[in-house]
C-alpha positions in Angstrom: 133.9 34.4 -10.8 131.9 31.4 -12.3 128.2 31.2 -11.7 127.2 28.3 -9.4 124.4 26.0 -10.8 121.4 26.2 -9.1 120.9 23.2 -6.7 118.7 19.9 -7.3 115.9 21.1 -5.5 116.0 24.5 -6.5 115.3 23.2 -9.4 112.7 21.2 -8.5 110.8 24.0 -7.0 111.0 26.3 -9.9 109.9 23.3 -11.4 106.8 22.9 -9.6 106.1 26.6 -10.0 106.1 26.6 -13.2 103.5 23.6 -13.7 101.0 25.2 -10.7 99.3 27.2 -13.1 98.9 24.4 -16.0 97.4 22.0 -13.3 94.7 24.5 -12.3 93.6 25.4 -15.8 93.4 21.6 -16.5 90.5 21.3 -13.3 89.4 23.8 -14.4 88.6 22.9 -18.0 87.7 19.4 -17.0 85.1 20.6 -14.4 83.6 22.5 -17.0 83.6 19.9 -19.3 81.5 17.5 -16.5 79.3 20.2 -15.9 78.5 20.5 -19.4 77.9 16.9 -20.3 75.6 16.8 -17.2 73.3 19.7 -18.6 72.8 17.9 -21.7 72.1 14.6 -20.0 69.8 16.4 -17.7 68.2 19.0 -20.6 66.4 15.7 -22.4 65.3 13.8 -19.3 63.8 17.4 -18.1 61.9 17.6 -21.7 60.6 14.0 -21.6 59.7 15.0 -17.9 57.5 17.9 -19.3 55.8 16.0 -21.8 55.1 13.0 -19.3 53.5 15.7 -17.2 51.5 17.5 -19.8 48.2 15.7 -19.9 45.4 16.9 -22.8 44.0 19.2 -20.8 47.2 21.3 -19.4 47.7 21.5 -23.4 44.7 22.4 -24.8 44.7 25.4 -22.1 47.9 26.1 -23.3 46.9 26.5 -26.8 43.6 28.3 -25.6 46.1 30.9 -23.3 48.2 31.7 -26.7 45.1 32.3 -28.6 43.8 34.5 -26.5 47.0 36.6 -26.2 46.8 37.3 -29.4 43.4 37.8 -30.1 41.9 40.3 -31.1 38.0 41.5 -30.4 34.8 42.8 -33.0 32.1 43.0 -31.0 31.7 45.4 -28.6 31.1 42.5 -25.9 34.7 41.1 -26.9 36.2 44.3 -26.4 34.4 45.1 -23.0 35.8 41.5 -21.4 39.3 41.5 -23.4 39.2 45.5 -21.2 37.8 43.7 -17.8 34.4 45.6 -17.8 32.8 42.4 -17.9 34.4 39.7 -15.6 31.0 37.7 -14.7 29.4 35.2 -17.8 26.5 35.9 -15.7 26.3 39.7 -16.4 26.0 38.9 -20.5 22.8 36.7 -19.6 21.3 39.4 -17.6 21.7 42.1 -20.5 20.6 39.4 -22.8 23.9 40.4 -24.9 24.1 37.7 -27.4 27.5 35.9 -27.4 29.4 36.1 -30.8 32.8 35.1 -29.9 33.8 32.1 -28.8 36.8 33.8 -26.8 34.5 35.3 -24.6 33.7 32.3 -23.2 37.0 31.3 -22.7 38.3 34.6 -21.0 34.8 34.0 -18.6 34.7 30.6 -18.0 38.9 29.7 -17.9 37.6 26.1 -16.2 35.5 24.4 -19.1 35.2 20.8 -19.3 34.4 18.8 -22.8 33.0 15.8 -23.6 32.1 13.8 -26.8 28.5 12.3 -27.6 28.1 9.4 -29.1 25.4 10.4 -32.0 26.8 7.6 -34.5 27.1 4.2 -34.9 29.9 1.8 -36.2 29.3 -0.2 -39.4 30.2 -3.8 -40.3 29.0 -7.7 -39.7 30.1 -7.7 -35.9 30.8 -4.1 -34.9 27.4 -3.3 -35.8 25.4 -0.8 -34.0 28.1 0.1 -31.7 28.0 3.7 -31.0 30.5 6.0 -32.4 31.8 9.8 -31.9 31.6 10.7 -35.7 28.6 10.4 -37.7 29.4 9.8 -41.2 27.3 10.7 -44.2 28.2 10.7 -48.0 26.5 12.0 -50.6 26.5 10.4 -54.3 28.2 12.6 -56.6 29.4 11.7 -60.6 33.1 11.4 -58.9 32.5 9.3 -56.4 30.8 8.9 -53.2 32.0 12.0 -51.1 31.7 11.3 -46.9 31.1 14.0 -44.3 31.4 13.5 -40.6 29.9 15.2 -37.5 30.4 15.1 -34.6 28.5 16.7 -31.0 30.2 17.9 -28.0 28.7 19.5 -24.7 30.9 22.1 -22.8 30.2 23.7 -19.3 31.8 24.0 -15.5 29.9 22.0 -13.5 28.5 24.8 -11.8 25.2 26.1 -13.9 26.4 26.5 -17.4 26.2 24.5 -19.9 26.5 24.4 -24.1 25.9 22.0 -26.7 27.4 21.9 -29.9 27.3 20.4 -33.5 30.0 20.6 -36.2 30.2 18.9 -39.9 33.2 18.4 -42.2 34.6 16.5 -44.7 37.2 15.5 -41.8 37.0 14.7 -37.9 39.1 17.0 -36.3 37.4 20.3 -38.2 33.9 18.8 -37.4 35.3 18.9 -33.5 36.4 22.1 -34.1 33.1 23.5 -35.0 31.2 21.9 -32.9 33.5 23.1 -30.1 33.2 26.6 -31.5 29.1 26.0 -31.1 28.9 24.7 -28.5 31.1 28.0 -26.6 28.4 30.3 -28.6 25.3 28.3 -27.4 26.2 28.4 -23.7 23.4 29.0 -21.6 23.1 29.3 -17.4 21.1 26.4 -15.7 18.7 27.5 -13.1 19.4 24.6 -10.2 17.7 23.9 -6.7 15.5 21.4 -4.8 12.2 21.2 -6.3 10.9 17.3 -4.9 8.5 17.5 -2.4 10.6 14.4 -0.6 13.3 16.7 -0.3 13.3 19.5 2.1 17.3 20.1 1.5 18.3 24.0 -0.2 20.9 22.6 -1.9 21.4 23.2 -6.0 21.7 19.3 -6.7 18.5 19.1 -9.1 16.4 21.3 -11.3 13.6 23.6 -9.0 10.1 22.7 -10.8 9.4 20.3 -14.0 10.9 21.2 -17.7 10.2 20.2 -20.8 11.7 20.2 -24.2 10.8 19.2 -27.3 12.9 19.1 -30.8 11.4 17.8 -33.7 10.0 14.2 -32.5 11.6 13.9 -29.8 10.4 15.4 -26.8 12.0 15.1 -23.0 10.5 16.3 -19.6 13.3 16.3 -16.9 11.8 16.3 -13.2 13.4 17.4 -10.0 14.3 14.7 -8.1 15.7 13.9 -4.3 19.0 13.7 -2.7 20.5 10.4 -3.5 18.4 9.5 -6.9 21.2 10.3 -9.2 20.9 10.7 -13.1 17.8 8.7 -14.1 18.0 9.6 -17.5 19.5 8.2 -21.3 23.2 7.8 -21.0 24.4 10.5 -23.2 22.0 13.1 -21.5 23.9 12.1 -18.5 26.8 13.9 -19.8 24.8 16.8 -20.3 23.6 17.1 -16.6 26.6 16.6 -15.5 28.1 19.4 -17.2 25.4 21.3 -15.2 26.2 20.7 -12.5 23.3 18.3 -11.9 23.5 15.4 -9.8 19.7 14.3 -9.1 16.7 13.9 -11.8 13.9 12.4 -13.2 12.8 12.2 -16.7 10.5 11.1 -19.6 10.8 10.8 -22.9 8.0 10.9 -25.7 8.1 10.5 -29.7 11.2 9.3 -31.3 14.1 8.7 -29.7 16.5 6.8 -31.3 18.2 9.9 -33.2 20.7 11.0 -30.3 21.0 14.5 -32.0 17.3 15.1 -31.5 17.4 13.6 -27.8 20.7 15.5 -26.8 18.7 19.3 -28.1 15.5 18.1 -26.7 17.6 17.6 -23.3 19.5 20.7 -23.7 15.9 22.8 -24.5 14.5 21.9 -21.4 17.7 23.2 -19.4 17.0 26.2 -21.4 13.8 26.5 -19.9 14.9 26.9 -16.2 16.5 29.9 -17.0 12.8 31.7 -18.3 10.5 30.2 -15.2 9.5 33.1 -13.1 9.7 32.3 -9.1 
């Protein structure tokens, strides 16, 4: 007996049997090809997304986050708010526990704002006078003339406290990192309230009775002042106020004023003040 020869579409079905299984890991290997090339489209439009969303700020509290994680206390005050004994800035001012670490400030006070004072002034035939951030300074030495820069910054939270900083280098962005550093260190707590007699409000939008401060030559006396007013003061105190949480003053100003560094201290003293009046 011969063997009959399997039929035209029998063959055609073992035929399409046999390929089934080589057409489904084709899909299958071009779906995970797409799926791949659409990650790495989508992984650099993500990244660029991120960086389009990161502002200054977000990073700089990044930054200030990592340091922290890894930082690691000397004083016994560091050690106290790295352990959460102390969770209140307020509690260090009322032992009078003087404030060593700038990371104590940063663990207290997570929502600090910064801003630059202008304590220099450009140079040149037409951009004269102008003020500046940095304050340059060079010495004469048999090298050469070597510069130096400063530069002054003001921290606080809008809500009663309030630093002010200077730093020095023989570059800008060390000189900002000092005076940053200094100006965390120096942090004081602003006594606010309603101390004009044409106000009878009890809100914390001025100072409660009349300061003064006085550093070197310059000397400035800040006066409460009524609802509405706003800052009645030199410019770059204005930043300094408003740190405070300060919204309506009255000042003076005696002696020398022109040096901004002087002005800004003499400012920043009579804050101090509020905090030793006795009510």
């Amino acid at each position: 007996m011969t063997k009959k020869e399997p039929s035209e579409k029998l063959k055609k079905v073992e035929e399409k049997v046999a390929l089934e299984p080589l057409e489904e890991t084709k899909k299958m290997v071009e779906a995970e090809a797409k799926e791949e090339k659409k990650e790495e489209i989508a992984a650099p439009e993500e990244g660029k997304g991120e960086r389009r969303r990161m502002s200054r700020e977000e990073m700089e509290k990044k930054a200030r986050e990592e340091a922290l994680a890894v930082w690691k206390p000397k004083t016994k005050l560091g050690m106290d708010v790295k352990a959460g004994k102390i969770k209140n800035i307020d509690e260090v001012f009322e032992k009078g526990i003087k404030i060593l670490e700038s990371q104590v400030v940063d663990l207290l006070l997570p929502n600090l704002k910064s801003d630059l004072l202008l304590i220099g002034q450009a140079k040149g035939k037409f951009g004269g006078g102008k003020g500046r951030f940095w304050r340059q300074t060079q010495r004469k030495t048999a090298e050469g003339n070597v510069p130096a820069f400063s530069c002054m910054i003001v921290i606080g939270d809008e809500n009663g406290h309030v630093g002010i900083g200077l730093g020095k280098a023989k570059e800008t962005l060390p000189a900002k990192e000092k005076a940053l550093r200094n100006a965390k260190l120096s942090i004081i707590k602003v006594e606010r309230g309603c101390g004009s007699f044409d106000c009878t409000c009890k809100e914390k939008h001025s100072i409660p009775t009349k300061v003064r401060g006085k550093v070197s030559s310059s000397v400035m006396e800040l006066l409460p002042a009524p609802k509405g007013t706003g800052l009645a003061i030199e410019n770059e105190c204005k930043k300094i106020l408003r740190m405070a949480g300060i919204k309506d003053i009255y000042s003076r100003t005696f002696g020398q004023t022109r040096t901004k560094i002087n002005l800004a201290m003499a400012c920043y003293e009579a804050l101090k003040m509020t905090g030793e009046i006795k009510r």
